[in-house]
N, CA, C and O atoms as a GROMACS GRO file, in nm:
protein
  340
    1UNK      N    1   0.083  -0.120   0.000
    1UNK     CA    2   0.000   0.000   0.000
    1UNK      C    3   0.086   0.125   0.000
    1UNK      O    4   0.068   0.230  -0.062
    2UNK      N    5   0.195   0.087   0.091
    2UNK     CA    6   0.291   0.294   0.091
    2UNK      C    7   0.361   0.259  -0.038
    2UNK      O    8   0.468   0.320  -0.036
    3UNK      N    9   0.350   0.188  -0.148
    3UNK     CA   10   0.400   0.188  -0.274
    3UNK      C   11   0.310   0.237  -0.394
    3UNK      O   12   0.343   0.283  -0.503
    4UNK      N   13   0.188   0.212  -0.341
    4UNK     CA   14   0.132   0.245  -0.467
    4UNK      C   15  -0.016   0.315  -0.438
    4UNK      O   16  -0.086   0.359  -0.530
    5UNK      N   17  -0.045   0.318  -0.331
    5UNK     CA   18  -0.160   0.441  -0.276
    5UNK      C   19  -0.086   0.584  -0.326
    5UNK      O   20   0.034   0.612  -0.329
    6UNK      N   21  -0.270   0.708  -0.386
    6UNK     CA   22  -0.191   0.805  -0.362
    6UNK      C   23  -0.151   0.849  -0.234
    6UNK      O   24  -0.216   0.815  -0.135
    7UNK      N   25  -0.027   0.938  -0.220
    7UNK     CA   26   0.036   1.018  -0.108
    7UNK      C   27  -0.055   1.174  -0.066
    7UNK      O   28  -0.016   1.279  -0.016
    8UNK      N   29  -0.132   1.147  -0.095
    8UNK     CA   30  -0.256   1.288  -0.016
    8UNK      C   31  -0.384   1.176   0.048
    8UNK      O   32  -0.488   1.218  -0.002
    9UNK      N   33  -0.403   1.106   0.098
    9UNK     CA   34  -0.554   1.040   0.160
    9UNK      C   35  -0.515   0.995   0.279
    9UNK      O   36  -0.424   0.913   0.279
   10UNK      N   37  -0.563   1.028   0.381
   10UNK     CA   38  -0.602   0.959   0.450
   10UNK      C   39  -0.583   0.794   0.519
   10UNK      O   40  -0.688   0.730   0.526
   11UNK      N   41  -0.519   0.760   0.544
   11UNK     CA   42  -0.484   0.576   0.563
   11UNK      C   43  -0.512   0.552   0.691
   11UNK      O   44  -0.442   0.623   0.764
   12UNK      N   45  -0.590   0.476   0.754
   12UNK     CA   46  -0.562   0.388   0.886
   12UNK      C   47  -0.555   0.248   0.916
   12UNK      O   48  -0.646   0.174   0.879
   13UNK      N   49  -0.449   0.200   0.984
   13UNK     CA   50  -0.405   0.102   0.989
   13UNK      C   51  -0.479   0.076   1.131
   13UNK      O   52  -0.499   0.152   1.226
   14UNK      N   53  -0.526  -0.106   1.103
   14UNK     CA   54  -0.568  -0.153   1.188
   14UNK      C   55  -0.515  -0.267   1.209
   14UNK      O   56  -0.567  -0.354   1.139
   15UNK      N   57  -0.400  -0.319   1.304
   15UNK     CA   58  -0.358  -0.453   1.297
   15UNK      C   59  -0.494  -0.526   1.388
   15UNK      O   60  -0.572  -0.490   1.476
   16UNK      N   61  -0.472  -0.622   1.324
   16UNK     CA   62  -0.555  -0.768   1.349
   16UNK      C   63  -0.559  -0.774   1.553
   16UNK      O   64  -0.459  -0.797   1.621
   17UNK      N   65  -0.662  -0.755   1.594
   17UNK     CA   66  -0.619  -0.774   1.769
   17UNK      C   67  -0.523  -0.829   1.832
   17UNK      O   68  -0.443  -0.794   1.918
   18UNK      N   69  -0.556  -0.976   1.738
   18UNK     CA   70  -0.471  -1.150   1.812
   18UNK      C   71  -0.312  -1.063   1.826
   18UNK      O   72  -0.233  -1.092   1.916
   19UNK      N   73  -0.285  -0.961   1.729
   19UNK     CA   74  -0.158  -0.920   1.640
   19UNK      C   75  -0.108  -0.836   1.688
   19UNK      O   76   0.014  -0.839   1.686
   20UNK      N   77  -0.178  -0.719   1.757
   20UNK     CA   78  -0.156  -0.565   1.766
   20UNK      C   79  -0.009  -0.578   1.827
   20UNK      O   80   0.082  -0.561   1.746
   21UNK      N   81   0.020  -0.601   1.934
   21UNK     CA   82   0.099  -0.573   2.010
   21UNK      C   83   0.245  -0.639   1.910
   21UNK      O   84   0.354  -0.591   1.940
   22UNK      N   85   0.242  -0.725   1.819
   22UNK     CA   86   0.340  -0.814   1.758
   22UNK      C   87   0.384  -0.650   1.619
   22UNK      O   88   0.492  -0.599   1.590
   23UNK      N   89   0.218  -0.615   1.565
   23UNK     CA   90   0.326  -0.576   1.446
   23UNK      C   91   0.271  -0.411   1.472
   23UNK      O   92   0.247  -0.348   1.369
   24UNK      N   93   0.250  -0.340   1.608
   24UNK     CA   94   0.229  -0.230   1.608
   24UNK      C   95   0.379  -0.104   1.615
   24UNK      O   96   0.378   0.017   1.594
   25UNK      N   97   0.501  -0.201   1.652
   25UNK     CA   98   0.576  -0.114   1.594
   25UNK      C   99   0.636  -0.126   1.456
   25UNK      O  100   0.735  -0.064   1.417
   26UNK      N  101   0.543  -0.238   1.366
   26UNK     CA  102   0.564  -0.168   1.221
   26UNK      C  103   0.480  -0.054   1.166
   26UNK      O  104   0.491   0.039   1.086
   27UNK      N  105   0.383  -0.111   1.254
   27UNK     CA  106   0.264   0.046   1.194
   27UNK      C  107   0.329   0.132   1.202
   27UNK      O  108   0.349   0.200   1.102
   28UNK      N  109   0.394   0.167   1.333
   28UNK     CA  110   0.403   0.310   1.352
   28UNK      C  111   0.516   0.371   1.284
   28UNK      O  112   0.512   0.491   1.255
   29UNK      N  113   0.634   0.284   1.252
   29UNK     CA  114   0.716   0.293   1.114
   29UNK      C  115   0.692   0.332   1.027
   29UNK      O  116   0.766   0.402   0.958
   30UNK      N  117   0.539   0.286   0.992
   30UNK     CA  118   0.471   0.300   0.881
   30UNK      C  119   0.416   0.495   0.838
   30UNK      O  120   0.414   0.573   0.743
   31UNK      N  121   0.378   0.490   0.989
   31UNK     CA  122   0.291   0.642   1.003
   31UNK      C  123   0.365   0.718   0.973
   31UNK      O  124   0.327   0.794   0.884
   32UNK      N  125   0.508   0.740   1.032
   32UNK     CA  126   0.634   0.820   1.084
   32UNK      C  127   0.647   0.849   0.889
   32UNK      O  128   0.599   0.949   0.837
   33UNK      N  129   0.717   0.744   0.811
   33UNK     CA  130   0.717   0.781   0.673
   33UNK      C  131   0.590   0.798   0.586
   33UNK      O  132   0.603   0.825   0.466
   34UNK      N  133   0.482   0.785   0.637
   34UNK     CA  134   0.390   0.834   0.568
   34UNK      C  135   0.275   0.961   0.663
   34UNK      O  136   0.217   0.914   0.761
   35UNK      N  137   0.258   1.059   0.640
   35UNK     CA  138   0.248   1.140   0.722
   35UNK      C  139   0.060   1.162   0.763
   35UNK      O  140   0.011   1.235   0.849
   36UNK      N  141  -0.004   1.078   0.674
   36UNK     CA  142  -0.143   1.115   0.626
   36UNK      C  143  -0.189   0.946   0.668
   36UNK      O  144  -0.301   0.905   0.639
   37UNK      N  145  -0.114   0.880   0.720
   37UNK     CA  146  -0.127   0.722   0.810
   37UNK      C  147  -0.142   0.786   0.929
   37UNK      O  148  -0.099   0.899   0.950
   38UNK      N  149  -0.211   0.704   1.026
   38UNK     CA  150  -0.286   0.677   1.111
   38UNK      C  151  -0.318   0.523   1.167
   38UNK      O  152  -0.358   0.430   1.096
   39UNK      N  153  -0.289   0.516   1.314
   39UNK     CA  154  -0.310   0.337   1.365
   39UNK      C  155  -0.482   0.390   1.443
   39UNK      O  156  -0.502   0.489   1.512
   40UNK      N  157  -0.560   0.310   1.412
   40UNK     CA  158  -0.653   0.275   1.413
   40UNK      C  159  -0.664   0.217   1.584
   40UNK      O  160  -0.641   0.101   1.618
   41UNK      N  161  -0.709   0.339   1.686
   41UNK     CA  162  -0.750   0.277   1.780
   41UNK      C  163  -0.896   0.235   1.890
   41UNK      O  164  -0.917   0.233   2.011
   42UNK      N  165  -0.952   0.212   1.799
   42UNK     CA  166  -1.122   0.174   1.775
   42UNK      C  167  -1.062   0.023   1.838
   42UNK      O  168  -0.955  -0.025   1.801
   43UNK      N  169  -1.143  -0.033   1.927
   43UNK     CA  170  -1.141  -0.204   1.957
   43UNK      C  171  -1.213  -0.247   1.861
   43UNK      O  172  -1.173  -0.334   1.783
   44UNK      N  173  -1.362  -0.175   1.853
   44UNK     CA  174  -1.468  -0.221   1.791
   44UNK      C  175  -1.437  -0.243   1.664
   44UNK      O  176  -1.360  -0.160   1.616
   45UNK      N  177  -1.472  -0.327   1.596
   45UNK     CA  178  -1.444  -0.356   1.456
   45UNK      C  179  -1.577  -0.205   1.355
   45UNK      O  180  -1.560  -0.123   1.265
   46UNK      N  181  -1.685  -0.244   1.436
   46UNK     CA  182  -1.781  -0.125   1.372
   46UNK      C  183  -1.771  -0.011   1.389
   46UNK      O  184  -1.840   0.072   1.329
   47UNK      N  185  -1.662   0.023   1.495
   47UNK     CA  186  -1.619   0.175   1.504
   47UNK      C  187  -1.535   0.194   1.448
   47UNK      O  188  -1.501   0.313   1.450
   48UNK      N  189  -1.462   0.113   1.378
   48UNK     CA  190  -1.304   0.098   1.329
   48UNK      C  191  -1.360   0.138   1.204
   48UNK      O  192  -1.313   0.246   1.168
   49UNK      N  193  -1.440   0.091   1.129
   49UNK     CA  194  -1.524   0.081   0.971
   49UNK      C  195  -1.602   0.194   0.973
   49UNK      O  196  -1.652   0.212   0.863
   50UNK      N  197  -1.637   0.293   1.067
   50UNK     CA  198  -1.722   0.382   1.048
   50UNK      C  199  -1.749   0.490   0.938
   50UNK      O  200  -1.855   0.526   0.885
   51UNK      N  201  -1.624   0.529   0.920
   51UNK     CA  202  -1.594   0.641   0.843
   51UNK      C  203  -1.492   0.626   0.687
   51UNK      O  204  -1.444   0.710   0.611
   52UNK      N  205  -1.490   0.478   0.688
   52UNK     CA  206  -1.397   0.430   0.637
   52UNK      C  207  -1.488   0.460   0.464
   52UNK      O  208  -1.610   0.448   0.454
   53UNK      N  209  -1.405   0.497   0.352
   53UNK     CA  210  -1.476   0.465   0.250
   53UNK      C  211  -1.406   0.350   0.174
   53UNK      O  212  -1.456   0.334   0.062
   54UNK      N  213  -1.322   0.279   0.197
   54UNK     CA  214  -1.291   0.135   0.147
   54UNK      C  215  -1.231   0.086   0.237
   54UNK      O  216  -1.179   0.155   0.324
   55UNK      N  217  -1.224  -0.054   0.235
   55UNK     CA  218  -1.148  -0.153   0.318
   55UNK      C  219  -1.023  -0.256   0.255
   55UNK      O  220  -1.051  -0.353   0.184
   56UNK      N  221  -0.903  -0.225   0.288
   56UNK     CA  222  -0.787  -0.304   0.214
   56UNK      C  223  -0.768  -0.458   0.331
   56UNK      O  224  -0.742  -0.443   0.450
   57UNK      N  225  -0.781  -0.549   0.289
   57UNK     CA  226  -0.705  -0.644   0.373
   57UNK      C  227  -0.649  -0.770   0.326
   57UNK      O  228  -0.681  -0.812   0.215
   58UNK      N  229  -0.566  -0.835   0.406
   58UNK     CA  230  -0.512  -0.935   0.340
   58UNK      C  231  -0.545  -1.072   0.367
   58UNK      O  232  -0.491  -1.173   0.323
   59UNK      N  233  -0.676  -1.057   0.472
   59UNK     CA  234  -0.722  -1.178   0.496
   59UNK      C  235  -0.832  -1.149   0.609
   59UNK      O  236  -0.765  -1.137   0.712
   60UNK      N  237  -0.936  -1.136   0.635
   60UNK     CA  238  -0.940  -1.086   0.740
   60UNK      C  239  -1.136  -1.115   0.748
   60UNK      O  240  -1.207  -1.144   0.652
   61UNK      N  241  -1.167  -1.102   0.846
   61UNK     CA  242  -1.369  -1.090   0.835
   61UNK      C  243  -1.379  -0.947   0.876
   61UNK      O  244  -1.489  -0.900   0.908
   62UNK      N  245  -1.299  -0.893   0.876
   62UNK     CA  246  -1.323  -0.715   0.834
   62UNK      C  247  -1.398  -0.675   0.739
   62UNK      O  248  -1.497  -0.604   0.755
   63UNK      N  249  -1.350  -0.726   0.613
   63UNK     CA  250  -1.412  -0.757   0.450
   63UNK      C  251  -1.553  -0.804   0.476
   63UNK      O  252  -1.643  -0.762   0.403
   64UNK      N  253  -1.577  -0.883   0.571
   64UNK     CA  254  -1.765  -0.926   0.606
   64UNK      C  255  -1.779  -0.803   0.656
   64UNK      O  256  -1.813  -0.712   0.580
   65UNK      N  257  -1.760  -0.781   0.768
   65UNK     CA  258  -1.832  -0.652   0.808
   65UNK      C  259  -1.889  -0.506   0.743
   65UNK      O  260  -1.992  -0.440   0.753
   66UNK      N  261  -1.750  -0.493   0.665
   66UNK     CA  262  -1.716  -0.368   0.560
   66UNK      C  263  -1.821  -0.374   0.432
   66UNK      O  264  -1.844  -0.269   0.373
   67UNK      N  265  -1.886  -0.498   0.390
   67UNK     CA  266  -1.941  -0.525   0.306
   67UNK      C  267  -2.107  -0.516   0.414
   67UNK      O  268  -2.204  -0.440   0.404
   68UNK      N  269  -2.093  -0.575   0.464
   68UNK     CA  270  -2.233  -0.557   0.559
   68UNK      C  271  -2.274  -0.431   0.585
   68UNK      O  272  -2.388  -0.410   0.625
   69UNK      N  273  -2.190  -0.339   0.566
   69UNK     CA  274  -2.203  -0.165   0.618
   69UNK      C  275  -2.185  -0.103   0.468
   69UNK      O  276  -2.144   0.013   0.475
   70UNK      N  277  -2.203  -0.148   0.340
   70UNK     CA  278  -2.198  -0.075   0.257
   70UNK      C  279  -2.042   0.003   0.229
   70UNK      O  280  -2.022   0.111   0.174
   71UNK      N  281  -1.953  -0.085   0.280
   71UNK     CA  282  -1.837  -0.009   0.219
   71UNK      C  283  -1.751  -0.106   0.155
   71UNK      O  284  -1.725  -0.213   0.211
   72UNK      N  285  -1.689  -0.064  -0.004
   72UNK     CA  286  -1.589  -0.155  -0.101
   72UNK      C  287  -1.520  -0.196   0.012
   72UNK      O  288  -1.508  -0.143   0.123
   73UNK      N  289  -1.450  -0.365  -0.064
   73UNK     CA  290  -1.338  -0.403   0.000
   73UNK      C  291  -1.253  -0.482  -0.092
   73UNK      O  292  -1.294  -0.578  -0.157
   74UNK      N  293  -1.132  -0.434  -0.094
   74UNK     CA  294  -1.058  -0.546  -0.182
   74UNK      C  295  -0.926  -0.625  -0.026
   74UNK      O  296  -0.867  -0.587   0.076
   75UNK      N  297  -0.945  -0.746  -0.106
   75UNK     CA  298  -0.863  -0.860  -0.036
   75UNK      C  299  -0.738  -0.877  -0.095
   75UNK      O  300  -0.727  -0.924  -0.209
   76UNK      N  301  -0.615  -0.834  -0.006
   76UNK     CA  302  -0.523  -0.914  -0.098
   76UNK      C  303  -0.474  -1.042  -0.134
   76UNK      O  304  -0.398  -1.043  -0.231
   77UNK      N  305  -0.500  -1.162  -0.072
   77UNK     CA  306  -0.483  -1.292  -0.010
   77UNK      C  307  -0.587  -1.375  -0.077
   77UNK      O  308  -0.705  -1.343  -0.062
   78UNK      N  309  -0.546  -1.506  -0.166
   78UNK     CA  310  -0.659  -1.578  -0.192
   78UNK      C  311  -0.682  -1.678  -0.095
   78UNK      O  312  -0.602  -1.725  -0.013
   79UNK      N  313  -0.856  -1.718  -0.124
   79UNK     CA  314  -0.867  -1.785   0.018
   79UNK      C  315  -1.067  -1.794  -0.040
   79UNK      O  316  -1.129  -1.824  -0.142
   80UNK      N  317  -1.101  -1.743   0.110
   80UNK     CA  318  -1.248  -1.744   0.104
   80UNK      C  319  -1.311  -1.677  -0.021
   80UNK      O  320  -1.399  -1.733  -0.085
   81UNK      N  321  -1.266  -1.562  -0.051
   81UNK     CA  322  -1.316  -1.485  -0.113
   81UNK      C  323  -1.273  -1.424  -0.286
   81UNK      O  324  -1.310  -1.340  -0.368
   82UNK      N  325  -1.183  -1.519  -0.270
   82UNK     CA  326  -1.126  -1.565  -0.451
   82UNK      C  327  -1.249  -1.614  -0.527
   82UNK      O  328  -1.330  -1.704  -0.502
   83UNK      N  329  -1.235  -1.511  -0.647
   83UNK     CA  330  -1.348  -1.567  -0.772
   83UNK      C  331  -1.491  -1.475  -0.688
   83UNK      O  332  -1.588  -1.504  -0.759
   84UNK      N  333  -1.537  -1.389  -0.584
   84UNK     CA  334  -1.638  -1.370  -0.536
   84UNK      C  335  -1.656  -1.230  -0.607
   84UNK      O  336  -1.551  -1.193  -0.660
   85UNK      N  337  -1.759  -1.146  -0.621
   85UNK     CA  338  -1.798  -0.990  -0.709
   85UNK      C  339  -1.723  -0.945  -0.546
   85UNK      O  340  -1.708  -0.826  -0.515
   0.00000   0.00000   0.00000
């Protein structure tokens, strides 16, 4: 994503719960060189999605939810949702 998103929007990163604590100092690596990133500190998965106008993930039932609330989602990871609109 910091390769090929444009560099003016908005980004928030939400690591996976089970995860947070494992890859939250890559996020914040992440924020530091990208200035318009943001870590995502909503528990709630539906507060996390609120404002969101798409959902990126690489595997995740975020993509259920995000779709349940009317917002795009692309997956990067094949799996459940390979071959689906």
């Amino acid at each position: 994503c910091h390769n090929y998103m444009p560099k003016n929007i908005e980004v928030v990163i939400r690591p996976h719960p089970a995860y947070r604590g494992m890859l939250l100092p890559a996020c914040q690596e992440l924020c530091k060189i990208n200035k318009n990133w943001r870590i995502c500190e909503d528990n709630h998965i539906y507060d996390a999605l609120a404002g969101a106008r798409i959902v990126v993930s690489m595997f995740s039932t975020a993509v259920n939810q995000a779709l349940a609330m009317g917002i795009p989602a692309v997956t990067l990871a094949r799996g459940v949702y390979s071959g689906t609109g």
